[in-house]
Every structure is written in structure tokens, then in C-alpha cells.
C-alpha positions as CSV (number, residue, x, y, z in Angstrom):
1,X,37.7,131.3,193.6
2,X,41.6,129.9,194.9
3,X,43.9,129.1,192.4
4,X,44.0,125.4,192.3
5,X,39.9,125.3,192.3
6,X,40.2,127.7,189.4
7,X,42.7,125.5,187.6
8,X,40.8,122.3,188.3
9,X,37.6,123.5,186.8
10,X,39.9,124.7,183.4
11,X,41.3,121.2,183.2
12,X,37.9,119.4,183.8
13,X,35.9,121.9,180.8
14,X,38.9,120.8,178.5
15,X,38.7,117.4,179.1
16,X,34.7,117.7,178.6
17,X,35.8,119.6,175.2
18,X,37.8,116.9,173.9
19,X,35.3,114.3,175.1
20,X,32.7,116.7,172.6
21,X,35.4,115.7,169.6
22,X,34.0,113.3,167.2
23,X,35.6,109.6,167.8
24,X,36.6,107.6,164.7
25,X,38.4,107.5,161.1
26,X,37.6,110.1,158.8
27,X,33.8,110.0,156.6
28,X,34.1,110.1,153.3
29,X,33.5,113.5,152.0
30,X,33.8,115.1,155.5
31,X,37.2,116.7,156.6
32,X,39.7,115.1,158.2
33,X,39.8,115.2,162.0
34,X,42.9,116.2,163.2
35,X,42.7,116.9,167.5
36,X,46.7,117.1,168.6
37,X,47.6,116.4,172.3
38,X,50.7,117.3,173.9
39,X,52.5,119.1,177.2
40,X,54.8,121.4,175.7
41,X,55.1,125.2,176.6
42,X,55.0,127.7,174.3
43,X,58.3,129.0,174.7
44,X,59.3,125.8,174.4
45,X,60.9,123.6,171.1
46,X,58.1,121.6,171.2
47,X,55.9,124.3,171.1
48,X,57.7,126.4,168.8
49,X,57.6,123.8,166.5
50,X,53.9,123.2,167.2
51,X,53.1,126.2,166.3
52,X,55.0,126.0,163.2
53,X,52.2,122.6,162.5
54,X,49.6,124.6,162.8
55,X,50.3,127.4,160.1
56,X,51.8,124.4,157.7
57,X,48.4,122.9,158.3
58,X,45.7,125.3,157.9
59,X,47.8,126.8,154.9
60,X,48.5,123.9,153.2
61,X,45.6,121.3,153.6
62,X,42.4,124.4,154.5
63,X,39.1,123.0,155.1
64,X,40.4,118.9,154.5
65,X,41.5,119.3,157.8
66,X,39.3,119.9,160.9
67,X,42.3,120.8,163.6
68,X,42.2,121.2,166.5
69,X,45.4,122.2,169.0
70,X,45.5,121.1,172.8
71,X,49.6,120.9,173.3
72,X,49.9,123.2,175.9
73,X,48.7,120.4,178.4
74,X,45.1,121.0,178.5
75,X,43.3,117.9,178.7
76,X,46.0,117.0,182.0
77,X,48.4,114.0,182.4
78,X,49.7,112.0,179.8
79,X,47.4,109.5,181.3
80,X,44.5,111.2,179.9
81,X,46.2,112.2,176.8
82,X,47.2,108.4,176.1
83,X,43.8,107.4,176.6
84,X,42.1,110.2,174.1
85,X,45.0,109.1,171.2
86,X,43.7,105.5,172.1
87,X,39.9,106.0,171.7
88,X,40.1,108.2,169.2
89,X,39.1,111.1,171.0
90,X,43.0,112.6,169.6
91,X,44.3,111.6,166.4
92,X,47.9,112.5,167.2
93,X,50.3,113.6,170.2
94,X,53.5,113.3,171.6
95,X,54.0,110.9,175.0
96,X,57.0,110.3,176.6
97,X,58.3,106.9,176.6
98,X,57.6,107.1,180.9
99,X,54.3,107.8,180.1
100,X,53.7,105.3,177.7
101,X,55.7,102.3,179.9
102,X,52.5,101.5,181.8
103,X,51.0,100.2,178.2
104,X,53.7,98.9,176.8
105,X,56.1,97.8,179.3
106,X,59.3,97.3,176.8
107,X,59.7,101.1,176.1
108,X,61.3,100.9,179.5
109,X,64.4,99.5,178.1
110,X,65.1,102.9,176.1
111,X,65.7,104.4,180.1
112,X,67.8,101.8,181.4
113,X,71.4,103.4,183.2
114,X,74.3,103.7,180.9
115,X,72.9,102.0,177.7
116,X,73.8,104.5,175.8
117,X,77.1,106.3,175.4
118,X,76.1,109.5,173.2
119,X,73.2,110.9,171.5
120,X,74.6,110.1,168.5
121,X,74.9,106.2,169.3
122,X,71.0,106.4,170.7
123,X,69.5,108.0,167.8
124,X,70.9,105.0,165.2
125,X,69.8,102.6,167.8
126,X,66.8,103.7,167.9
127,X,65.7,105.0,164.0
128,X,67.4,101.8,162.9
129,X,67.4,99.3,165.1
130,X,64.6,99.2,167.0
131,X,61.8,101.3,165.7
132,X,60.1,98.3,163.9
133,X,59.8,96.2,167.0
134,X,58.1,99.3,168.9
135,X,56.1,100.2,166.6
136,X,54.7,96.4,166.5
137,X,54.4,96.6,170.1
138,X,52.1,100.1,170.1
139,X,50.1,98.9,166.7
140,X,49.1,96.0,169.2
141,X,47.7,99.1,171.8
142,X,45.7,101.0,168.7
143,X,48.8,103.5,168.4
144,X,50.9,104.2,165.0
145,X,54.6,105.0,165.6
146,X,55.0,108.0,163.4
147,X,58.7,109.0,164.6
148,X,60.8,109.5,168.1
149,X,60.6,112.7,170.1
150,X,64.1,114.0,171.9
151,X,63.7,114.9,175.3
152,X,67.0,114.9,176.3
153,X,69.2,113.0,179.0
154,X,68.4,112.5,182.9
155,X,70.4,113.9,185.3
156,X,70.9,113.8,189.1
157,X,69.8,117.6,190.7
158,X,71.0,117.8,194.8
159,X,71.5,119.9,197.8
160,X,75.0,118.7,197.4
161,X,77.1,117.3,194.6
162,X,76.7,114.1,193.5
163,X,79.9,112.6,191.3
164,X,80.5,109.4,192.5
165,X,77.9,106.3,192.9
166,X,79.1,105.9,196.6
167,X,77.6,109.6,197.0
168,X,73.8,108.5,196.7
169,X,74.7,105.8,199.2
170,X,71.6,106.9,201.9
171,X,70.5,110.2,200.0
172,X,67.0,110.8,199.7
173,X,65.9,111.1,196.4
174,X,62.5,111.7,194.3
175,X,62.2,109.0,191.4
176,X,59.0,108.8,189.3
177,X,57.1,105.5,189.5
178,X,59.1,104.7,186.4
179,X,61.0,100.7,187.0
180,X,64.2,102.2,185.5
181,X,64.9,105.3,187.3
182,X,63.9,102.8,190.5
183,X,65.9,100.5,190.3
184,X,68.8,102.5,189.0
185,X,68.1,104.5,192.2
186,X,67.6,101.4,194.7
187,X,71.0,99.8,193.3
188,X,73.5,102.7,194.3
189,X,72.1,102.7,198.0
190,X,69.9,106.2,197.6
191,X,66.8,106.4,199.9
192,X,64.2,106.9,196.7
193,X,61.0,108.4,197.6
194,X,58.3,107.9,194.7
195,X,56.3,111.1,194.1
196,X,54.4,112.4,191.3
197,X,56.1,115.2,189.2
198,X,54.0,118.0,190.7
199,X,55.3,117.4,194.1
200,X,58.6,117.4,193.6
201,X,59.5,121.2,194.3
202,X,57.2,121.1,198.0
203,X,59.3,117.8,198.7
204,X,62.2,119.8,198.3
205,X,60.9,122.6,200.1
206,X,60.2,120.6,203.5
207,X,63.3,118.2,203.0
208,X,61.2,115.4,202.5
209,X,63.7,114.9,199.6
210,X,67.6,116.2,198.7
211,X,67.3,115.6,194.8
212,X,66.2,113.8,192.5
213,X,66.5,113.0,188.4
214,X,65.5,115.1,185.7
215,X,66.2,115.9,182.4
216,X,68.3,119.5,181.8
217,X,64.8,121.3,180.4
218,X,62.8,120.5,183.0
219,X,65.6,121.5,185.9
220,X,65.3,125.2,184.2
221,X,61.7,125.1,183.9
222,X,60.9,124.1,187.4
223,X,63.5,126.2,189.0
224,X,64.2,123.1,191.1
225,X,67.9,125.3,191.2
226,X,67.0,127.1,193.9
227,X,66.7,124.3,196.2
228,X,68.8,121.4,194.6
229,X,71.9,123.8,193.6
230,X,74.0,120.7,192.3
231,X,73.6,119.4,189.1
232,X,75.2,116.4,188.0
233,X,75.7,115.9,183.8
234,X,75.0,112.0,184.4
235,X,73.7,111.5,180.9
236,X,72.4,108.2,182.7
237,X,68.8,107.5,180.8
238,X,68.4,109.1,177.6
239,X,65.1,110.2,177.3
240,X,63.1,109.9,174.5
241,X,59.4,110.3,173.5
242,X,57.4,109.2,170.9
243,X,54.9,111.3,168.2
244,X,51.9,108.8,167.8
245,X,48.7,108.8,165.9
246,X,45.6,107.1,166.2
247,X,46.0,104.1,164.0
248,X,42.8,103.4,163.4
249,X,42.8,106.8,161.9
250,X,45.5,107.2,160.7
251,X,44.3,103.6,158.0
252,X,41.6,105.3,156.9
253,X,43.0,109.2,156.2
254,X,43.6,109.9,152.7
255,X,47.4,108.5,152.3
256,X,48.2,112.3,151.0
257,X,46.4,114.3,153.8
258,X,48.4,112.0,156.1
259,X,51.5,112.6,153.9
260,X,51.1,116.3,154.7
261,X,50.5,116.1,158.1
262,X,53.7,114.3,158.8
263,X,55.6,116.4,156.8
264,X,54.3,119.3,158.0
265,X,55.8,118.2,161.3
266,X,58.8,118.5,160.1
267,X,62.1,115.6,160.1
268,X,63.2,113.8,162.9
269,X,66.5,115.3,162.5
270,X,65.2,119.2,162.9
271,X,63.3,118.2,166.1
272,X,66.3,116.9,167.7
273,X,68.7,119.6,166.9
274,X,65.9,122.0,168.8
275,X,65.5,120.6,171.9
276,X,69.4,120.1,172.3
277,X,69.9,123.6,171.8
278,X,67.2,124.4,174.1
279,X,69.3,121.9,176.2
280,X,72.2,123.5,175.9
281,X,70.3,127.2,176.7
282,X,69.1,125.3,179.9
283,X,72.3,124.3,181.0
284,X,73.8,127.8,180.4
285,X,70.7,129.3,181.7
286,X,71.0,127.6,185.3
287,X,74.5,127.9,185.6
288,X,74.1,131.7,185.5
289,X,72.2,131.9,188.1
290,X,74.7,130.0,190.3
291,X,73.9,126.2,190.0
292,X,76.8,124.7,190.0
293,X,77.2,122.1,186.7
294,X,79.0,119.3,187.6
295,X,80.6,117.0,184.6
296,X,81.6,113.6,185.2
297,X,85.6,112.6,184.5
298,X,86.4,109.3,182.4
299,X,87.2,107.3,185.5
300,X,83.8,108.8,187.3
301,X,81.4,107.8,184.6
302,X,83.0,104.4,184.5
303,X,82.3,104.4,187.8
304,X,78.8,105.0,187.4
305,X,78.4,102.4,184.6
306,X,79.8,99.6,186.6
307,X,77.5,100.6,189.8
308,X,74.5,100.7,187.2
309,X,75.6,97.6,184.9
310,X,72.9,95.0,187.5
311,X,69.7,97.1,186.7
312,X,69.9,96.0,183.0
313,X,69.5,92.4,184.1
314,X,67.0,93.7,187.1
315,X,64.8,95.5,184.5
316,X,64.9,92.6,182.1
317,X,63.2,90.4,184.5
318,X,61.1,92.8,185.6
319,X,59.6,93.7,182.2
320,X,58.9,90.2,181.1
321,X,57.2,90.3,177.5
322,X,59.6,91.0,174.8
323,X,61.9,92.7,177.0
324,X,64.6,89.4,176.1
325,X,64.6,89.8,172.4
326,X,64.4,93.8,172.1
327,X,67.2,94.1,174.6
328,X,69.1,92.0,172.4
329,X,68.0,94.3,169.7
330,X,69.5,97.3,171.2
331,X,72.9,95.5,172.4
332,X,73.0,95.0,168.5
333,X,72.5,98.2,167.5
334,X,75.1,99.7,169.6
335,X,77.5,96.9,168.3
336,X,76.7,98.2,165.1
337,X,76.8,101.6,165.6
338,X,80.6,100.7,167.2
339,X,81.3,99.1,163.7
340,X,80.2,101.6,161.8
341,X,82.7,104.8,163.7
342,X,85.1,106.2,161.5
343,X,88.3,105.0,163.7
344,X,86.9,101.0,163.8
345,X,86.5,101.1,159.9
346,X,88.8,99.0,157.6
């Protein structure tokens, strides 16, 4: 049987699995169901830490916990992940904030170009800030907030380097279906081409595109090096996902159990420093196998903010909603963060 047939019928049993999965909040007297979705390779921070769960959670909680583990992508998209954490099919997951943009529209905001300066100003924004007003938004969709995911930055990956907004002026580029990395695209003149993630290295392959955005992680794990040689340390759109839970579930699980189970995920702050190591491996990774790095100067990422500055506004509009009021939220929380550096204090 080929390949893809091979991998199609994998992907449809699993989805038929899950489907098998008993929906709803925990009976009384019956253990907990705990089915965890995510796309995370083993190798990977996220699945290191994964694994990590899943021995905290069979050693600690036993037989009050019926777990089950599909993070290595095997129910498919995020699409279909979204819609098991939403019917109760999974109890918990991790989503990126692209793939959660379709259901609630305002998590586009957290991509838009150049809205944040550094990890460290993103982070406070967004445990502080604005966690509260997303995690209103997502208890509206059936989902509990239960704490942000670090995925990194987007980048610009190229046949040729990319350092100056003028150089995107015409360039073909992939861009996800995303209304940030869009628009962000569309405003410096670059020829975007919308393709799903899985097309993106036989686009390159037949120069149907020259680059394209992605985070550092994903560059390595792709080996989109070897045809887009150039990459560019935009930092542009910081990328963030979010660890969810059903909340329907997550009401009705003994308040200790669930106490457990979060903490057997371990703090917000030991998740990040992971995945920007594995970042940092990435970068190093790539550039030893000759992709050439490329970091922007003061006066270039200035550049690059100005160029960018419209699509704020643009995606704004676009959104609609609450977009208004959680923008001003984040413009807030970078005011405050500004307040709060060592050199601006009194």
C-alpha cells in the first residue's frame, strides 16, 4: 500500500479511536477522563515535557485518572483537535493561537507585526494583562484557559536575504491563511501565496514560492534550509499557543484531581525556558549546516516597524468583536511593562 494511503488510513483509525472516547464530565465514582491532544514531536520540548505528564500522572493520581495520550499529532489538524477539546471528545490540548483564530477571532491580535519588542515584554503582557479577557472569550467557545504555550517568534526564510522591508517588494512568499501574517505580508509589497503548511516544502521545490514565515523550530524541523538558505531573525509575530481544557469538564473534575493535573504540567515559566532553548539549538543547528542567519541592525528593525505599523489598524478592522478594547489592553500592558524597567523607575 503507498505511503500517503498508508498514512491516511492511520490518521482516519485514530480519529475513529478518539471518537470511541467517552464524551462528558466525569461520573461520580468513575475515573476521571483525561484524553490529551497535541502536535508535538517526541524529540521535541513539548513532547519531552509530555512525556514528563504522563509519568507525573499515572504515578501520582493511578486509577482516578483514565489517560489517554494522542500528542504526537494523531487525530490530524488542529482543526480536528479543536473540535474534540470542544465536544468533549479531549479534555485537554495545546492549540496554537493560528489555530484557534478561526473561533475566536481576537487571538489574532497576539501575531500582529512588531507589537512586541522582546519575549520578556510579551510574556507580562500576556500573563498579566490580557489573560482574563481571553480566557472570557474561549469560556464563551466551551474552552478553559489553563495557561499560554511559547512557540517562539516568526521569521522570514528565502532564497535570498531578506533585511530590509523594500526587499519583499514583489517576492513570492507562502503565508498561512492567518489575517496577520497576510496583511503583514500584503503591506510590504511581497507576492503572498496562501498554502497550507504541508505544501510548503513542494512550493519551494517547484518555485512556486521563494520563502515564507516560520517560527525558528519549525525551519529546523522541516529542513526548509535547503531550499530557503536565508533566514531573517525578524522576531516580527511572537507566537504563542494556548494549553486548554474542556470546561465543561474541567467544572465538574474533582478541584484536587484537576489541581494535579495542572501541576503536573508543570509552570508556565519551565515551559518557556524549553522551547527557547530548543530555539536557540535550532538556530545553531541550521546555521551549521550553512544557512545563513541574518540579524536585523537598530536602524533595520525600525525599519521594519514603521513598514508594519498600518496592519495594526488593518487587523483591527478586520477582526471586529472585541478586537477595539483588547488592543487597548495590550497597548497598556506594554506601557506598563515600559514603566515597570529598571532604568524608567524613580
Amino acid at each position: 500500500m503507498p505511503d500517503c494511503l498508508m498514512t491516511s488510513f492511520r490518521v482516519l483509525a485514530m480519529i475513529l479511536a478518539l471518537a470511541l472516547v467517552p464524551a462528558g464530565a466525569p461520573v461520580r465514582g468513575e475515573p476521571v477522563p483525561l484524553t490529551v491532544v497535541s502536535f508535538s514531536t517526541p524529540d521535541s520540548a513539548h513532547g519531552k515535557r509530555w512525556r514528563t505528564f504522563e509519568r507525573i500522572v499515572r504515578s501520582d493520581l493511578g486509577a482516578q485518572v483514565e489517560l489517554t495520550m494522542l500528542t504526537g499529532g494523531q487525530i490530524g489538524t488542529e482543526d480536528n483537535m479543536l473540535s474534540s477539546l470542544r465536544r468533549g471528545r479531549a479534555q485537554m490540548g495545546i492549540i496554537s493561537v493560528g489555530g484557534l483564530a478561526p473561533l475566536v477571532p481576537e487571538l489574532s491580535l497576539l501575531a500582529a507585526p512588531f507589537l512586541f519588542e522582546s519575549t520578556a515584554e510579551a510574556d507580562f503582557v500576556m500573563d498579566e494583562v490580557v489573560f482574563h479577557a481571553y480566557a472570557g472569550l474561549l469560556a464563551d467557545k466551551g474552552l478553559s484557559l489553563v495557561k499560554w504555550e511559547d512557540g517562539g517568534w516568526h521569521q522570514l526564510y528565502a532564497r535570498t536575504p531578506l533585511v530590509w522591508p523594500r526587499d519583499l517588494r514583489t517576492y513570492r512568499l507562502r503565508s498561512s491563511a492567518t489575517d496577520a501574517t497576510r496583511l503583514f505580508l500584503s503591506a510590504l509589497g511581497a507576492d503572498v501565496v496562501v498554502l497550507d503548511f504541508g505544501d510548503i516544502v513542494s512550493a519551494l521545490e517547484t518555485g512556486l514560492v521563494d520563502g515564507g514565515v516560520t517560527t525558528s523550530v519549525m525551519y529546523r524541523a522541516t529542513g526548509l534550509y535547503e531550499d530557503a538558505p536565508h533566514f531573517t531573525l525578524t522576531r516580527h509575530a511572537f507566537a504563542p499557543g494556548a494549553m486548554l481544557a474542556n470546561a465543561a469538564w474541567r467544572a465538574q473534575t474533582p478541584p484536587e484531581v484537576y489541581r494535579q493535573i495542572v501541576a503536573a504540567l508543570g509552570s508556565t515559566a519551565e515551559g518557556r525556558a524549553a522551547v527557547r532553548q530548543e530555539i536557540a539549538e535550532s538556530e545553531a543547528y541550521v546555521g551549521d549546516l550553512g544557512a545563513q542567519i541574518h540579524h536585523l541592525t537598530a536602524d533595520q528593525r525600525r525599519a521594519w516597524s514603521a513598514a508594519a505599523a498600518p496592519v495594526h489598524r488593518a487587523l483591527v478592522e478586520r477582526i471586529g468583536g472585541r478586537a477595539e478594547e483588547i488592543y487597548g489592553l495590550l497597548l497598556e500592558g506594554k506601557a506598563a511593562f515600559a514603566r515597570g524597567r529598571p532604568e524608567n523607575r524613580n
